[in-house]
N, C-alpha and C positions, 0 to 999 in steps of 0.2 A: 296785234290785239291792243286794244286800249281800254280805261279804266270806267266801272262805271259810278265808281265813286264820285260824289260831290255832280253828278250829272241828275239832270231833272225829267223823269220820265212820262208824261200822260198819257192814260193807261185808259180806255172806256170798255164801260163793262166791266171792271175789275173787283167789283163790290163778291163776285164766288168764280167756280172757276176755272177755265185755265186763265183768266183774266186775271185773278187772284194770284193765282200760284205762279205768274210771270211777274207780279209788284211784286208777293214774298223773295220770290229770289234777287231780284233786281236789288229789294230793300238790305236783303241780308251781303250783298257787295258795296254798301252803301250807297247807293242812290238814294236820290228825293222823287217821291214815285204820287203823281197824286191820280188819288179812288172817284173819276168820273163814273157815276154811273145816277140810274134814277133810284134805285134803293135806301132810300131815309129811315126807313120803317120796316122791322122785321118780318115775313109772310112765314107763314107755318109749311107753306109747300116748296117753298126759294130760300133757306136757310140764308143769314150773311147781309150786312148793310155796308153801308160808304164807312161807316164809321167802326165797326166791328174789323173791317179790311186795314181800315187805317191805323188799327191801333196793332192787327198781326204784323204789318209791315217794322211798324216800328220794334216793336219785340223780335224780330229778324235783324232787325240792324240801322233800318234806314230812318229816314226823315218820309215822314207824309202829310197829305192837306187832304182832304175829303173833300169832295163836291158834288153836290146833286145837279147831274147834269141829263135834260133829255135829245139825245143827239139827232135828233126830229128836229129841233126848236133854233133856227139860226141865229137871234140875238142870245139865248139862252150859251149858244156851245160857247159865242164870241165872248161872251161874259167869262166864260171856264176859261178859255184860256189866256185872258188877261190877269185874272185873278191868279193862275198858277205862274204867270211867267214872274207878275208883281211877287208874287209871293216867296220864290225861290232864283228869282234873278235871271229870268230864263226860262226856255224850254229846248232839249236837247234831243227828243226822240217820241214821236207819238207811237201808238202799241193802236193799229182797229183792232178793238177785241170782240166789243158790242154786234152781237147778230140775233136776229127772229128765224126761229124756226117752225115751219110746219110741212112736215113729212105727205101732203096726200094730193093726188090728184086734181084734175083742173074743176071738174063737176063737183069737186068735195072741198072745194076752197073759197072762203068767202071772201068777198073783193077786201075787205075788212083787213084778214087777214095778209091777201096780194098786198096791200098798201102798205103794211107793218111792215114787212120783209123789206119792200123793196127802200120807204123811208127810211127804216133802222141800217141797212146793209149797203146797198151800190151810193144812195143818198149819202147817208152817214157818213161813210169813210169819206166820199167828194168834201162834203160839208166840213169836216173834223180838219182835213188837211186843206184845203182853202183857207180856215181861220187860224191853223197852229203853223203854214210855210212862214207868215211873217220876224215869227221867234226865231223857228227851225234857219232860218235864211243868216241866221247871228252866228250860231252855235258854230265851234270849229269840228265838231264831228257829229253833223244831222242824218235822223233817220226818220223812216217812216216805216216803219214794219206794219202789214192786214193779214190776219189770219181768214185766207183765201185760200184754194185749192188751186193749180196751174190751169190755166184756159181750157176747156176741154169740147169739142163738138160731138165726141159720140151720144148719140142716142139715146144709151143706156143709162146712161145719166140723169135725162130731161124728160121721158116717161115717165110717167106716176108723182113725180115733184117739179113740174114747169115752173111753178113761183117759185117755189124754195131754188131752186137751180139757177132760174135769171139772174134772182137779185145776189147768189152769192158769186155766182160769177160777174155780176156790175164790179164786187169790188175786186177781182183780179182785173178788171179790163180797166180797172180804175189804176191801179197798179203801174199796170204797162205804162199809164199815160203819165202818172206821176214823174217815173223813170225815166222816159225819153223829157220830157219838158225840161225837165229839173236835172238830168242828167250832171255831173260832176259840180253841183251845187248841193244836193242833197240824194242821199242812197233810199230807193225806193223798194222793196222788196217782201214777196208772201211767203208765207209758212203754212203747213196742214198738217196733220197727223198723217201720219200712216195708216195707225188702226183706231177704233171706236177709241173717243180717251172718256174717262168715268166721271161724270160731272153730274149737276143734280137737274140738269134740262135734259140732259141724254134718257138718265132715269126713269125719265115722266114717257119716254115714248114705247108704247107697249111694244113688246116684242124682244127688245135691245137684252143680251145678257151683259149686262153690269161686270160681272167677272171673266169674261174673255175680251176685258178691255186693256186701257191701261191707266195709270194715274197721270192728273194733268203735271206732272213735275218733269214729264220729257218734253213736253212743248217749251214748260218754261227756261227748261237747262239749253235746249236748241234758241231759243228767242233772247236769251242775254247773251248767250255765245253771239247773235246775229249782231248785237247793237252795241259788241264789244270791237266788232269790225271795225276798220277804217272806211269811212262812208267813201272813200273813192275807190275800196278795194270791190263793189260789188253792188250794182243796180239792178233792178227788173227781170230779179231772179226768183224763182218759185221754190222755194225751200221744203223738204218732207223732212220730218224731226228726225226720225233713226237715219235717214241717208245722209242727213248734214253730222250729225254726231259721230255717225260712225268712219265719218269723213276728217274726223276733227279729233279720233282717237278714242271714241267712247267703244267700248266691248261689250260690256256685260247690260245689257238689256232689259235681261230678269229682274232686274229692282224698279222697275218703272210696270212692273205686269201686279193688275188687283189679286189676283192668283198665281201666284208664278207655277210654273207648269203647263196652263190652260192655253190650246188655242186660243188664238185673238181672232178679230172680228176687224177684215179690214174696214177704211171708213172708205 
């Protein structure tokens, strides 16, 4: 394991959370963690800005830079991450956090919405890491962690959510590709939850029980343990937060449940 101190994280989507709660931890082991996301301005339904993140992080421990970035926008992202590498000497580890969701069917999905998905998600992460490998290529221990789910072709998956499903599967297959390219030059690797984790987009989708989830602080405690690795110890691996943890010594579970007691809700 290695330190993540005095190391420079770029985080998108990090402005709420498990985006959030992977900079808080990151920040509270000292890392320099910077808040890309589009969130300038407070929304009464998306609690949390660039700059509200910025300032938790710091209260945890670390150093931050806020940036308003839309991961849609190619000169936009390339600006973000010159600004963070100028700004903090580097970049040692990009986090895809940033995704679009919409839970419904193909008759019930507007192309609108198809576009957002798949620009924020398979686009995004290409795009992010295209413009962050040049830093990442410096760094003596590079990483690229996407919060992806492992490749999947069942079925039951791609029924009822075919946009939500391509495009978050783009960025596993974005992953793979990462991994084999970059192989032993920089560690490519996804994370998912196991079960529903409690965030304020989950929230918003009717149906979800909020309390047979979990808190996003198990993705985040899985996701610093990943970018505490030795980037050569581990590529184009598909990580699930309690199987990595519980692999890595973690027991006790119940501190990460919104209820502890309650069934969960796998995702």
């Amino acid at each position: 394991m290695t330190t993540l101190a005095g190391k420079t994280l770029f985080i998108t989507g990090a402005s709420r959370g498990i985006g959030l709660a992977i900079a808080k931890k990151a920040g509270s082991l000292g890392a320099n963690v910077v808040i890309a996301a589009k969130s300038a301005v407070a929304n009464p339904k998306l609690p949390g800005t660039i700059y509200t993140a910025a300032a938790e992080v710091e209260v945890a421990g670390g150093k931050a830079l806020a940036i308003q970035c839309d991961i849609r926008d190619e000169a936009n992202v390339e600006a973000a991450m010159a600004q963070a590498a100028e700004h903090f000497g580097g970049i040692d580890a990009l986090v895809n956090n940033a995704s679009a969701i919409w839970l419904r069917g193909i008759l019930d999905t507007p192309m609108k919405r198809f576009d957002l998905m798949s620009q924020v998600n398979s686009r995004g992460t290409f795009l992010c890491a295209q413009k962050a490998l040049p830093y990442l290529l410096k760094s003596s221990n590079p990483h690229i962690l996407t919060l992806a789910p492992p490749p999947n072709l069942d079925p039951k998956w791609w029924g009822g959510f075919t946009g939500y499903t391509l495009a978050k599967m783009g960025m596993s297959f974005v992953t793979l590709g990462l991994a084999e390219e970059f192989k032993r030059r920089v560690a490519a690797n996804a994370l998912w939850p196991k079960t529903v984790i409690a965030t304020d987009a989950i929230n918003m989708i009717p149906g979800v029980d909020i309390n047979a989830s979990r808190t996003a602080e198990i993705v985040a405690d899985a996701a610093v343990a990943i970018l505490q690795q030795q980037f050569s110890a581990a590529s184009g691996q598909f990580y699930i937060d309690e199987d990595y943890l519980r692999d890595n010594g973690v027991a006790d579970f119940e501190q990460y449940a919104v209820v502890p007691g309650t069934p969960l809700l796998p995702d």
